[in-house]
C-alpha positions as CSV (number, residue, x, y, z in Angstrom):
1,X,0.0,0.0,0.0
2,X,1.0,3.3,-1.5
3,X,0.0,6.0,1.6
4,X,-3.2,4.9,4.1
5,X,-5.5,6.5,6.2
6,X,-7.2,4.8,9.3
7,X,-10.4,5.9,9.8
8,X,-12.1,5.6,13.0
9,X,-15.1,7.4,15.1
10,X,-14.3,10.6,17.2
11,X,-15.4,8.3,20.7
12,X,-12.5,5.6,19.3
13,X,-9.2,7.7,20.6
14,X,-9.0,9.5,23.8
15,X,-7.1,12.5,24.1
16,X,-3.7,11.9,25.7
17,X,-1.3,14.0,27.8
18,X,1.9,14.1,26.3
19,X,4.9,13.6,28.9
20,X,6.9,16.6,28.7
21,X,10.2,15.2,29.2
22,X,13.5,16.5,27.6
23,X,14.8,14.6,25.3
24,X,17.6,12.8,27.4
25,X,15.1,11.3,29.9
26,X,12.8,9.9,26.9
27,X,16.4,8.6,25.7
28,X,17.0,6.9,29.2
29,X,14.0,5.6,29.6
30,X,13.8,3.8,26.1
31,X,17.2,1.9,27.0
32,X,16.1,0.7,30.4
33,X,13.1,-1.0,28.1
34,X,16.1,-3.5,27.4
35,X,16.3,-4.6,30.3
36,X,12.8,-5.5,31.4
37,X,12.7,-9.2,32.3
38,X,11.1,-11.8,29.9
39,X,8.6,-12.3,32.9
40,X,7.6,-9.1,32.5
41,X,7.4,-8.9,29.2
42,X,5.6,-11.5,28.6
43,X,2.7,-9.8,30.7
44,X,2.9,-6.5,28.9
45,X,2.6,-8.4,26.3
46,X,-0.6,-10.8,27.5
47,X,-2.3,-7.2,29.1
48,X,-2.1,-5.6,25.4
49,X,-3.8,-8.3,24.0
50,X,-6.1,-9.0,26.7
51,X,-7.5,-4.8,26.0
52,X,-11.0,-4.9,24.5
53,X,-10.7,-4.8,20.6
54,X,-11.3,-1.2,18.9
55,X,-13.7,-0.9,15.8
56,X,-11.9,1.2,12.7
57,X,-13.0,1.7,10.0
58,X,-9.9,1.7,7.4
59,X,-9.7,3.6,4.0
60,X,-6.5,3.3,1.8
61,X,-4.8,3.2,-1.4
62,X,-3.0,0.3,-3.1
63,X,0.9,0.3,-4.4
64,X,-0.8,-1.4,-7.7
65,X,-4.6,-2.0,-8.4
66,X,-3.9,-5.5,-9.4
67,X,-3.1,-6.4,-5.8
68,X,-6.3,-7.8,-3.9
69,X,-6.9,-5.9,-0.7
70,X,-8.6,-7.4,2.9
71,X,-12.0,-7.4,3.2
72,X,-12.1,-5.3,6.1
73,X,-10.9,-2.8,4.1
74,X,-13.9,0.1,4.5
75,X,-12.8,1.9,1.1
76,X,-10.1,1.8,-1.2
77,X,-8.8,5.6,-2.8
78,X,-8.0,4.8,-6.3
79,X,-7.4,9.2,-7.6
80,X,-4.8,10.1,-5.4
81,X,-3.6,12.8,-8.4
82,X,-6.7,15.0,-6.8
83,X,-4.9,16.3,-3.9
84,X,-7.8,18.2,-2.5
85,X,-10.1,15.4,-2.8
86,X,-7.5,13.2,-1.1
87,X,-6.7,15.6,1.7
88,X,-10.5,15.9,2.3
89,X,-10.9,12.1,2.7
90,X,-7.6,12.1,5.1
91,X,-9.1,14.5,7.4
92,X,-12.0,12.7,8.1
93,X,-9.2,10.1,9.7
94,X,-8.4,9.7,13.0
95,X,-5.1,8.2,12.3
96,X,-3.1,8.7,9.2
97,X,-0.6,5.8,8.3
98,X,2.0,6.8,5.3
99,X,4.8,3.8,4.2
100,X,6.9,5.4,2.2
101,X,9.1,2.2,1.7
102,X,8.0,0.5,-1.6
103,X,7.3,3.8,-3.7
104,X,9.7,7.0,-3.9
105,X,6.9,9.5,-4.9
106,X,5.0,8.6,-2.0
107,X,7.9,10.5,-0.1
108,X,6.7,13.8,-1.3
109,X,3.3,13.1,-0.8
110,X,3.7,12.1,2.7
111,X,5.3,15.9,3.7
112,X,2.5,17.4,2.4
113,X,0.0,15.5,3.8
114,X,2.1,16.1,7.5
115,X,1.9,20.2,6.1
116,X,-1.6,20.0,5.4
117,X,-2.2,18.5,9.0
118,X,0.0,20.9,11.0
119,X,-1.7,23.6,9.0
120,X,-4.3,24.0,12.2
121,X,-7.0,26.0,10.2
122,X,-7.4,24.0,7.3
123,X,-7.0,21.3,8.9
124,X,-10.1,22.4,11.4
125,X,-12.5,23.6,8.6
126,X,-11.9,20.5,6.5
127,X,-12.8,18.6,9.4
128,X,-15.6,20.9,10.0
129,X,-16.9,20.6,6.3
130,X,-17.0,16.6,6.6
131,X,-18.3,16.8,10.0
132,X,-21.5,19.1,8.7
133,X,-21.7,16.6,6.1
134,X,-21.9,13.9,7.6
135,X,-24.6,15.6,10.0
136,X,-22.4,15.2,13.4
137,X,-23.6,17.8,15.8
138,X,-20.5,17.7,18.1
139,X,-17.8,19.5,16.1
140,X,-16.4,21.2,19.7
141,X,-15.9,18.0,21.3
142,X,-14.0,16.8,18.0
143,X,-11.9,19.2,17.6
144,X,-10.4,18.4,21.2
145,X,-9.5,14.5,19.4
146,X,-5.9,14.7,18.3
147,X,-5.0,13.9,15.0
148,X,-2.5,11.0,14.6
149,X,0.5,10.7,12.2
150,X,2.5,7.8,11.5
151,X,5.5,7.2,9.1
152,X,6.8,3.7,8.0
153,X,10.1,4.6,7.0
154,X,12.9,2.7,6.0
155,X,16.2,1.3,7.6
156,X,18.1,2.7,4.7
157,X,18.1,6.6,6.7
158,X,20.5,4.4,8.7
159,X,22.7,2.6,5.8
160,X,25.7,5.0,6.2
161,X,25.7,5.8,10.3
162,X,29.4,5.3,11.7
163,X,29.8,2.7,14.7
164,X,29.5,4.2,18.3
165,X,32.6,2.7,19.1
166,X,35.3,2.6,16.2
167,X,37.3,-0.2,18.6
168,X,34.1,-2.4,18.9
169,X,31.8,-2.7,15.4
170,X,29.5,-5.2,16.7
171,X,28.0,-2.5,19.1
172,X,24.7,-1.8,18.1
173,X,22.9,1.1,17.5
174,X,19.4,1.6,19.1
175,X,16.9,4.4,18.3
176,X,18.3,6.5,20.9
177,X,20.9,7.0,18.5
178,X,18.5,8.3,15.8
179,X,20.3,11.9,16.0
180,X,23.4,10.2,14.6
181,X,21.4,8.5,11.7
182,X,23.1,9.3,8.4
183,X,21.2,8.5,5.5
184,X,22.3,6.1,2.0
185,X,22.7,8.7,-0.4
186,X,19.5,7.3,-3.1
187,X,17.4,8.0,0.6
188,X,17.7,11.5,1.5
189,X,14.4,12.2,0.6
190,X,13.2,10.0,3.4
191,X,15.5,11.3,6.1
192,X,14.0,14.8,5.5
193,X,10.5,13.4,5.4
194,X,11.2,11.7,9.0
195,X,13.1,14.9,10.4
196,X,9.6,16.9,9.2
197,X,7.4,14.2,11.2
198,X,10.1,13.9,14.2
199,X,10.2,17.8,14.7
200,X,5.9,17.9,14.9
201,X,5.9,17.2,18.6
202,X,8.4,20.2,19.2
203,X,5.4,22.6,18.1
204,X,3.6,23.9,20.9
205,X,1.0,25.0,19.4
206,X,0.3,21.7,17.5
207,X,1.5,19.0,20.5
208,X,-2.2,18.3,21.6
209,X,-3.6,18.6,17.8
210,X,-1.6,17.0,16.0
211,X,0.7,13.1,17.4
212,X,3.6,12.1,15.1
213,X,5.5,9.2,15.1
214,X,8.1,7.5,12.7
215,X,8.5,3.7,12.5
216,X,11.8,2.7,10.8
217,X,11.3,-0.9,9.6
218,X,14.1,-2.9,8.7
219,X,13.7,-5.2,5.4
220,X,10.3,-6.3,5.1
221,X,9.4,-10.1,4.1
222,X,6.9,-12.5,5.4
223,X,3.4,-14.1,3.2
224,X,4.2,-12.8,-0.5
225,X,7.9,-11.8,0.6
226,X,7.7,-8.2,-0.6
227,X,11.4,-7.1,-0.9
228,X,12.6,-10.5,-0.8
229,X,10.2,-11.8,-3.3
230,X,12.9,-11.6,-6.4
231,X,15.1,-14.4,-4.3
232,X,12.1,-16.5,-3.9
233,X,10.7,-16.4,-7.1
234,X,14.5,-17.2,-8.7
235,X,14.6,-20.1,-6.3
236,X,11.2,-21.6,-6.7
237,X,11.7,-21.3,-10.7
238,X,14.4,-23.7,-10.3
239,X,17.4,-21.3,-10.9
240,X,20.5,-23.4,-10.6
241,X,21.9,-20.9,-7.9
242,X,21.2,-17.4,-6.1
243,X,23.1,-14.2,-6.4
244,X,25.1,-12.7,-3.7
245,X,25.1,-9.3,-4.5
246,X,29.4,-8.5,-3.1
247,X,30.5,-10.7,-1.1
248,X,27.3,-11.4,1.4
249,X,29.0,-10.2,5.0
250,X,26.9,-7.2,5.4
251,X,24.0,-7.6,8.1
252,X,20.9,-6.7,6.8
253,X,18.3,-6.1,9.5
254,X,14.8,-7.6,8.5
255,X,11.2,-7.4,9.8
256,X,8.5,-9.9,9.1
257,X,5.2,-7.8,7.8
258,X,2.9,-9.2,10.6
259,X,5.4,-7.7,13.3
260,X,5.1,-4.6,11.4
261,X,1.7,-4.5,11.9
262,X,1.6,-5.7,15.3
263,X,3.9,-2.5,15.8
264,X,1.3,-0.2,14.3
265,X,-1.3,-1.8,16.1
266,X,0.2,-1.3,19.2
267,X,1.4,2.2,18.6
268,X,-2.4,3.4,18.1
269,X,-3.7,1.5,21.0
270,X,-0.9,2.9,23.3
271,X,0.5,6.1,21.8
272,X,4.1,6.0,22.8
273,X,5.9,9.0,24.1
274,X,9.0,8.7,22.2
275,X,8.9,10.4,18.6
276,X,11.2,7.6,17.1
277,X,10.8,3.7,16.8
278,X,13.2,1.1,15.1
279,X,11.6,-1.4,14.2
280,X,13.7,-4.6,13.0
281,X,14.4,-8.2,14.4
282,X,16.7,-9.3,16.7
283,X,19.4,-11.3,15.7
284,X,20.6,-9.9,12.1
285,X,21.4,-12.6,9.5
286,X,24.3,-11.7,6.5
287,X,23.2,-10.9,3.0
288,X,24.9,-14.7,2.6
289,X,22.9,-16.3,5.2
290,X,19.6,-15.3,4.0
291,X,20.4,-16.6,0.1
292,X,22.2,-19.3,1.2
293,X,18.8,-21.0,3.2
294,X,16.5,-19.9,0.5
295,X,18.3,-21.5,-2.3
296,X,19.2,-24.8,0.1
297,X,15.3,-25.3,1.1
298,X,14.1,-24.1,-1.7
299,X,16.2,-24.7,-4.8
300,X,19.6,-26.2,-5.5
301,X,21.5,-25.1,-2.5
302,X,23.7,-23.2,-4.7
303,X,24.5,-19.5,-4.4
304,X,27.0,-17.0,-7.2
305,X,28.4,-13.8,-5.6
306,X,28.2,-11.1,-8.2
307,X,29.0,-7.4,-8.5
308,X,27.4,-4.4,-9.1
309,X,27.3,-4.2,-13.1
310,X,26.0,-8.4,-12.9
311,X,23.8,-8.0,-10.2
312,X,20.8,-6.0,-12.4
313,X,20.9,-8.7,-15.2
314,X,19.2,-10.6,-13.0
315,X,15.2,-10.6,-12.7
316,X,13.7,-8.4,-9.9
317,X,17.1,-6.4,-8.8
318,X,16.4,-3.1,-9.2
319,X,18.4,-0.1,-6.9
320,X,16.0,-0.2,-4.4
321,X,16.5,-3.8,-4.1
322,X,20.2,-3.6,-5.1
323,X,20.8,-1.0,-1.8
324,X,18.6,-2.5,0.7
325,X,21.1,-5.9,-0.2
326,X,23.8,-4.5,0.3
327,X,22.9,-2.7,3.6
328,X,25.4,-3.5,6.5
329,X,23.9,-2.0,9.6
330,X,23.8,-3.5,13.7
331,X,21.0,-2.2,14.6
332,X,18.3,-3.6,17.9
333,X,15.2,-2.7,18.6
334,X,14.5,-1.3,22.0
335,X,11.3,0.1,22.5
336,X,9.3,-2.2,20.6
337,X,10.9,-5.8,22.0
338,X,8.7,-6.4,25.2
339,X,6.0,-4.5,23.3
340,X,4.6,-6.9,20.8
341,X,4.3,-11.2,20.3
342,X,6.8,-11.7,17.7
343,X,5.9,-13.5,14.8
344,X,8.7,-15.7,14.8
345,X,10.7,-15.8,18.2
346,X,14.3,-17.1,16.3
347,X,16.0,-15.2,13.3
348,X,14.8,-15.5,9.5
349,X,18.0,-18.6,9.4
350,X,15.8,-20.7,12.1
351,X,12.4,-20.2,10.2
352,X,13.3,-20.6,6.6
353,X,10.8,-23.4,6.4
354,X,7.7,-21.7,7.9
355,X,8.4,-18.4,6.1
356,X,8.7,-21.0,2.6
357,X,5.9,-22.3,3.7
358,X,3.8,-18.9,4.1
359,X,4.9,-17.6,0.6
360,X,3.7,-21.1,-1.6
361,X,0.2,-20.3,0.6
362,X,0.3,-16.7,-0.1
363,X,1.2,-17.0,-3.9
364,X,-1.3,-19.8,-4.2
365,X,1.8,-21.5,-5.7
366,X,0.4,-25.1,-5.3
367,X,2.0,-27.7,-7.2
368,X,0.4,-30.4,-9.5
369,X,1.2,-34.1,-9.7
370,X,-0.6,-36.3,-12.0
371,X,0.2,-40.0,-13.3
372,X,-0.1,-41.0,-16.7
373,X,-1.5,-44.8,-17.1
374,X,-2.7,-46.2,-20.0
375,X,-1.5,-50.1,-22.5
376,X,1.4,-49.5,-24.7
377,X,0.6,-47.2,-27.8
378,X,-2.7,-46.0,-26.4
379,X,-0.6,-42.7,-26.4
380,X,0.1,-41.7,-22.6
381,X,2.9,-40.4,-23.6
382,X,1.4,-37.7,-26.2
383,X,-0.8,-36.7,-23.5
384,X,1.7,-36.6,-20.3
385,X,3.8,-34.3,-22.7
386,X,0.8,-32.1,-23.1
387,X,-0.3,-31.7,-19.5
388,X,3.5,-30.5,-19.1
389,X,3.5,-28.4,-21.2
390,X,0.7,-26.9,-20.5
391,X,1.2,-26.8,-16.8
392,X,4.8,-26.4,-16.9
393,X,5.6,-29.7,-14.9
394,X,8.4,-31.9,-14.6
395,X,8.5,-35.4,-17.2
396,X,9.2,-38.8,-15.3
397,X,9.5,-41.9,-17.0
398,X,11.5,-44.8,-16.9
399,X,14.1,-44.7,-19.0
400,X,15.0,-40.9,-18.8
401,X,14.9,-41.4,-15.3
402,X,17.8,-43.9,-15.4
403,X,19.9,-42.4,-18.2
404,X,19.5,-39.0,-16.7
405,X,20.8,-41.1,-13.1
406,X,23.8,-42.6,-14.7
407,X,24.5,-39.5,-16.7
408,X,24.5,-37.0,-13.4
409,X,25.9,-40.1,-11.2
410,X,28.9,-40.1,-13.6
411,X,29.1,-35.9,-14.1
412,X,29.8,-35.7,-10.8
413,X,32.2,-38.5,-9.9
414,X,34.4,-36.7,-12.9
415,X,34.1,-33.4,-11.4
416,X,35.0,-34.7,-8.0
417,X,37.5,-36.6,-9.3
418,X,39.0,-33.3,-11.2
419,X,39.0,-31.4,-8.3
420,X,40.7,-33.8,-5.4
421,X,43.6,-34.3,-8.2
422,X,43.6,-30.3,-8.8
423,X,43.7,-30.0,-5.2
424,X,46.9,-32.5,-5.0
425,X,49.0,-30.9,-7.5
426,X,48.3,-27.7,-5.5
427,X,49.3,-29.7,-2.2
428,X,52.5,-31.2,-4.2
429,X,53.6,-27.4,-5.0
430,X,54.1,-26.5,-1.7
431,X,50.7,-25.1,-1.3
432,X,47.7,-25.8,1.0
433,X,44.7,-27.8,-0.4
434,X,41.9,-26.0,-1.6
435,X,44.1,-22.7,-2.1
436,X,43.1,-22.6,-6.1
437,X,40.2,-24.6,-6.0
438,X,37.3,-21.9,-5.8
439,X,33.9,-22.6,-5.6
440,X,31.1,-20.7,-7.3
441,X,28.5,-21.7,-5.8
442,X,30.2,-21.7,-2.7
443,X,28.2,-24.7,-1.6
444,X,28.7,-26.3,2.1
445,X,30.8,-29.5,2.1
446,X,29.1,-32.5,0.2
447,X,27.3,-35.1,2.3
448,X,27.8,-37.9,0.0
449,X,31.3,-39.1,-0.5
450,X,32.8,-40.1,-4.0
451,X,32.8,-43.5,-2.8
452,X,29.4,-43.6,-2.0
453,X,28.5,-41.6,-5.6
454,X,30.8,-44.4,-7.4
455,X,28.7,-47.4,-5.1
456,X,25.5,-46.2,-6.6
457,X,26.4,-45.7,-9.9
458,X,27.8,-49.3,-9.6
459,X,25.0,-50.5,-8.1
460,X,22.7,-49.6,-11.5
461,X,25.2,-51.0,-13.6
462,X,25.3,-54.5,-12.2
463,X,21.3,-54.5,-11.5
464,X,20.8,-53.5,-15.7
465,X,23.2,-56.3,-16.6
466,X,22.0,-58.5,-14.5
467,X,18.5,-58.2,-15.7
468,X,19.2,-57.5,-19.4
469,X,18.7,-54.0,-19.2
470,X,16.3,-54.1,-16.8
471,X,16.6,-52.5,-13.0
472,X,14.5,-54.5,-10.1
473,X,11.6,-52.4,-8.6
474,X,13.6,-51.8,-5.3
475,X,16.1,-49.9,-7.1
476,X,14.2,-48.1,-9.8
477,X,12.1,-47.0,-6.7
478,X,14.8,-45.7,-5.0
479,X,15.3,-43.3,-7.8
480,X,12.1,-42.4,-8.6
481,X,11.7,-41.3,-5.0
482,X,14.7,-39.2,-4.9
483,X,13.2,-37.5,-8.1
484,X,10.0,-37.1,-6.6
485,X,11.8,-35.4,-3.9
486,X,13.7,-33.3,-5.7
487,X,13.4,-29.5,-5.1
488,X,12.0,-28.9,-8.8
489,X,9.0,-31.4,-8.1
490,X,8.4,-30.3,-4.9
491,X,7.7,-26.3,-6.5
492,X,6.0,-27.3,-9.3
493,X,4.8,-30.9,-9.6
494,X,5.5,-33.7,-12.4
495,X,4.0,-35.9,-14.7
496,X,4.8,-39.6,-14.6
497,X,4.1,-41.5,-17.6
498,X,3.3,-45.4,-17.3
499,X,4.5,-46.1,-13.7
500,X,3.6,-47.0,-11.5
501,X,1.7,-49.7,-12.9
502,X,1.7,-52.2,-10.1
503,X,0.1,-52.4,-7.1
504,X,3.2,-53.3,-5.4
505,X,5.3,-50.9,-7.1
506,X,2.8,-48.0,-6.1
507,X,2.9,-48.7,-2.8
508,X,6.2,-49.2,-2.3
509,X,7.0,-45.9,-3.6
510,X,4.3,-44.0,-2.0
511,X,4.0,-46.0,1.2
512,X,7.1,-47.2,2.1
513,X,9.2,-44.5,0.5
514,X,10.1,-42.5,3.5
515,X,11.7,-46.3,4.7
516,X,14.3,-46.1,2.0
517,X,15.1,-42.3,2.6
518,X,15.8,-43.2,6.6
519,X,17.9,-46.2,5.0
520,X,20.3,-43.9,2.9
521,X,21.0,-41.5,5.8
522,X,22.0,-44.0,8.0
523,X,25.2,-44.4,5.8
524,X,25.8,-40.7,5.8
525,X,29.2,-39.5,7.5
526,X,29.5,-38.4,11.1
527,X,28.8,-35.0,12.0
528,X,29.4,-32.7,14.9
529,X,26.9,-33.1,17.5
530,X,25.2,-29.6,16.7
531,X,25.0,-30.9,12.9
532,X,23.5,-33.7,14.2
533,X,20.5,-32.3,16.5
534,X,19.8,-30.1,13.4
535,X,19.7,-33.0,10.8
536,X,17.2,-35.0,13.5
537,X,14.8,-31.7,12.9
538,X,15.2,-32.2,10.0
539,X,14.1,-35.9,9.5
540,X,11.3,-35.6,11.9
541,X,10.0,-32.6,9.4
542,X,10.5,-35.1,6.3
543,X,9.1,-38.2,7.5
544,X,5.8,-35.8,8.4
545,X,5.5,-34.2,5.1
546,X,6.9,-37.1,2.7
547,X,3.7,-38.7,2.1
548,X,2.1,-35.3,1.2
549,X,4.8,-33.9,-0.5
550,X,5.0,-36.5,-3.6
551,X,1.2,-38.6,-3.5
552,X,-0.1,-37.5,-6.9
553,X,-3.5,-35.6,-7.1
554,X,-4.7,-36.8,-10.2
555,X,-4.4,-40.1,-12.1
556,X,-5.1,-40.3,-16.0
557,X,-6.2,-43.8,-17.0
558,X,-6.0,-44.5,-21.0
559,X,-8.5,-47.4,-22.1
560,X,-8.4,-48.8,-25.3
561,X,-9.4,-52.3,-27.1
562,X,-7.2,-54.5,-28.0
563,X,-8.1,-54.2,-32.1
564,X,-7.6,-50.4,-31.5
565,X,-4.1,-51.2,-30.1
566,X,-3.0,-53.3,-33.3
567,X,-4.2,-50.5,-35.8
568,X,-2.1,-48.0,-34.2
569,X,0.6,-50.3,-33.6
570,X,0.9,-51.8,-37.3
571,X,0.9,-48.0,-38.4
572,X,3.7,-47.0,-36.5
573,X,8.0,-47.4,-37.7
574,X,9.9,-50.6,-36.7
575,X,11.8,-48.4,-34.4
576,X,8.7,-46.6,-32.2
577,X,7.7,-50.4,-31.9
578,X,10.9,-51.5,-30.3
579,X,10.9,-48.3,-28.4
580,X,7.1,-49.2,-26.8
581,X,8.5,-52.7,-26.0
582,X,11.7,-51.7,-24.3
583,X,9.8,-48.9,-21.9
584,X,7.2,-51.6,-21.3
585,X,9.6,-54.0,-20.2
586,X,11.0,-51.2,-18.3
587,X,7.7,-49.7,-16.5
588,X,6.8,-53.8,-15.9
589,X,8.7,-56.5,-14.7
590,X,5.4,-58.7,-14.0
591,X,2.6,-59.5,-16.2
592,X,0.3,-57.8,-14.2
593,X,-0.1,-54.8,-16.1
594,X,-3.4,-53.6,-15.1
595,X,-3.3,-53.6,-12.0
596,X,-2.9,-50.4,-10.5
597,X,-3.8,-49.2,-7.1
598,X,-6.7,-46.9,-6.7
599,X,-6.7,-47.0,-2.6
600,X,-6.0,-43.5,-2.1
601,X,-5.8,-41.8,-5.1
602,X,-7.8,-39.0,-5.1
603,X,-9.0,-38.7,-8.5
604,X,-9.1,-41.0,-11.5
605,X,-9.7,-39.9,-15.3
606,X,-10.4,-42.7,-17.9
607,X,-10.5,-42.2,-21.2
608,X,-11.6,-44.8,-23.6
609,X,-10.2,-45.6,-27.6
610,X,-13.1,-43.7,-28.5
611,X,-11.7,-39.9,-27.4
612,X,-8.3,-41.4,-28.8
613,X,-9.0,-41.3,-31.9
């Protein structure tokens, strides 16, 4: 949302004396916040949400009319270029609420809305005007009802503030500091607009008329992401690694939108008498943190650092974006820590699965799975390839699905080869392993051994000689689960065409499949005890979500007679023939090709020779 206006009845706010305090005491009494205890923070916490609710009514404009906007949502302004008719809905508002974050012109319109306000007289017979209109008959006792102004600014009136203490950089600042701000040079503009609402309360004449505050949120993310969107998108289009815009050490302070909102929330319920609030969360991951967990949970697991001139090539990096990336700030939040119930408790690193989680929901990005059935030439094949296309899925069948293992198994045992013997000529020269070997993706160290890569591939090659070119269902499972599983299928979804065509086979892939995973990890290598709590996490939230991640939504059944199957068969090259008999054999080492499991599968399409045709 562009610039916002809560709009709420003249009985809603109370009039409030202001604490007339000099600065220094507001300052002191803002840091002793941080040391409230966590008992009693927790009850200022339970008392704000125990207060009885508040009726508003809210009115509002949108960053883009495409975006959908809450129901509650009393009336949306869509001419904002009419300043007078904007400025007459505004004063009818109890509250006014301006984020200046997303959109630069919105800067400029938030200082004159903050003139127009302080401007007592037109402010009063505006007020007046609406108030005759809308027949109220107590226009004194209105006038006494202070008007509220709040600005959601950004961290980036921070970006370029030297430490406290030269001698100790991991000092933070706090908003006590807010004096010493110095703004990143693309966000002037805003540090002007907060000095304009900051130096409202030092008016006399205005202190009981007109309450200003100015909430500096750190990077916002949370539901559709916002600011962090472009890294999500990138990772749940299957990009084969993130960019790290430098070199990904700078802190970038972040706050999830719902703790936003419980800030302004709480501000308007319990006008605070300090003029300055940061708001951000504790705990401040690195720009290489924060792409290194989206891409791992989300995508490959593989990130690129990049420079300035690379950086806007890529989709969704524009300056904004490129500045607040590249950010490197310490900054805590003081007055607002005991003040709210944080969305998340732990950093953005310890909730990358929730937050993943919230923007699939939020972007209705809801992936499809379907299985493809149907007796050799009744064309399943034409129509799997159609519903990918058309859905833009992933294409599993049997064959690919082995070459493409053997192919990938043996890709990597080369490069890993290369690289140990790169990294022992380095060692024979006198220099220490892994000196010239850089990484681009700058991946954590591999799980899976080049042993264990060499066993497996070994392990196909035997089990296709062995059964003339044929793998048993144990091990063609096995890799049909680990695609299933693969980050790509998880975002999207996938097609499989002709398997599985047993009832066994189904079952052990979809039933038993997490068994097999559990059996795999129990060769991994050792790790550190830490590791080793997190990777238990990590099971437990696997072996949940397994089931639910990979069962397939839909099932497409092909029917066809047996004469029909002839006529298209005798009308087809020698060479599709022997193709449809070698990924039969494939899909089916059993004769019992029709019988597929339907326990479970939620839908079932069959389509007869007839619609074929």
């Amino acid at each position: 949302m562009a610039g916002g206006a809560v709009d709420t009845t003249e009985d809603e706010l109370e009039d409030e004396e202001e604490v007339e305090e000099e600065d220094e005491v507001r300052e002191g009494e803002a840091m002793g916040e941080a040391h409230v205890s966590n008992e009693e923070r927790e009850k200022r916490v339970t008392e704000s949400e125990q207060e009885p609710p508040r009726k508003y009514e809210v009115i509002g404009t949108l960053l883009e009319y495409v975006y959908p906007y809450p129901e509650e949502v009393t009336r949306i302004i869509r001419d904002t270029d009419d300043r007078k008719d904007l400025l007459s809905e505004l004063m009818k508002c109890g509250v006014i609420i301006y984020d200046i974050t997303q959109d630069r012109s919105q800067v400029e319109e938030a200082s004159w809305v903050l003139q127009e306000s302080s401007d007592d007289d037109k402010a009063t017979k505006i007020s007046n005007k609406e108030n005759k209109r809308s027949k109220r008959s107590r226009t004194k006792e209105i006038a006494k009802i202070p008007r509220y102004f709040i600005l959601i600014s950004t961290i980036m009136t921070w970006a370029f503030t030297k430490p406290l203490d030269p001698e100790d950089p991991d000092l933070p600042l706090t908003e006590v500091d807010y004096r010493k701000r110095r703004a990143h040079p693309n966000f002037k503009e805003h540090l002007r607009c907060e000095r304009d609402v900051v130096i409202v309360k030092k008016n006399i004449k205005l202190k009981q008329k007109l309450k200003t505050l100015v909430i500096c949120c750190g990077v916002t993310y949370g539901e559709e992401q916002n600011d962090l969107h472009y890294l999500f998108k990138m990772a749940w289009l299957n990009e084969p690694f993130l960019p790290i815009i430098g070199n990904g050490e700078n802190r970038v302070p972040l706050l999830h939108i719902r703790d936003l909102v419980s800030i302004v929330s709480n501000v308007i319920r319990n006008w605070p008498t300090v003029r300055y609030i940061v708001a951000v969360e504790q705990g401040i991951a690195s720009q290489s943190a924060i792409v290194k967990e989206i891409s791992k949970e989300l995508t490959t697991g593989k990130v690129k650092r990049v420079g300035l001139e690379e950086s806007f090539l890529y989709p969704g990096i524009n300056q904004r974006i490129y500045d607040l990336m590249t950010v490197n700030l310490n900054i805590d939040p003081v007055f607002v820590l005991e003040r709210i119930r944080w969305h998340f408790d732990t950093p953005f690193t310890d909730n990358i699965r929730a937050i993943i989680k919230e923007y699939k929901a939020w972007r209705e990005l809801r992936p499809i799975r379907i299985i493809v059935l149907g007796p050799p030439a009744s064309g399943k094949t034409r129509v799997a390839r159609f519903l990918v296309e058309h859905y833009h899925l992933h294409y599993i069948n049997v064959e690919n699905l082995i070459n493409d293992t053997i192919k990938n198994l043996s890709v990597e045992i080369e490069k890993r080869t290369a690289t140990i013997e790169k990294e022992d000529e380095g060692e024979e020269r006198g220099r220490p392993r892994g000196v010239d070997v850089e990484r681009e993706d700058d991946n954590e160290e591999e799980s899976v051994t080049l042993e264990e890569l060499q066993q497996q591939l070994d392990e196909i090659r035997n089990n296709l000689a062995r059964n003339d070119g044929l793998l048993d269902d144990v091990i063609l499972n096995k890799l049909f689960l680990k695609r299933l599983w693969s980050k790509d299928c998880l975002n999207q979804g996938y097609v499989l065409d002709g398997y599985p065509k047993t009832y066994e086979q189904a079952r052990m892939l979809f039933e038993h499949g997490e068994e097999m995973i559990e059996e795999e990890e129990e060769r991994d290598v050792e790790v550190e005890e830490e590791e080793e709590e997190e990777r238990e996490d990590r099971e437990t939230f696997e072996d949940i979500s397994l089931k639910a991640s990979i069962m397939p939504e839909l099932v497409v059944v092909l029917e066809a007679s047996d004469n029909f199957l002839i006529e298209r068969i005798i009308d087809l090259p020698e060479k599709e023939i022997q193709d449809i008999i070698h990924i039969n054999n494939n899909n089916n080492n059993n004769n019992n090709n029709n019988k597929i499991i339907e326990k479970g599968i939620p839908m079932i399409i069959r389509l007869s020779n007839s619609s074929m045709k």
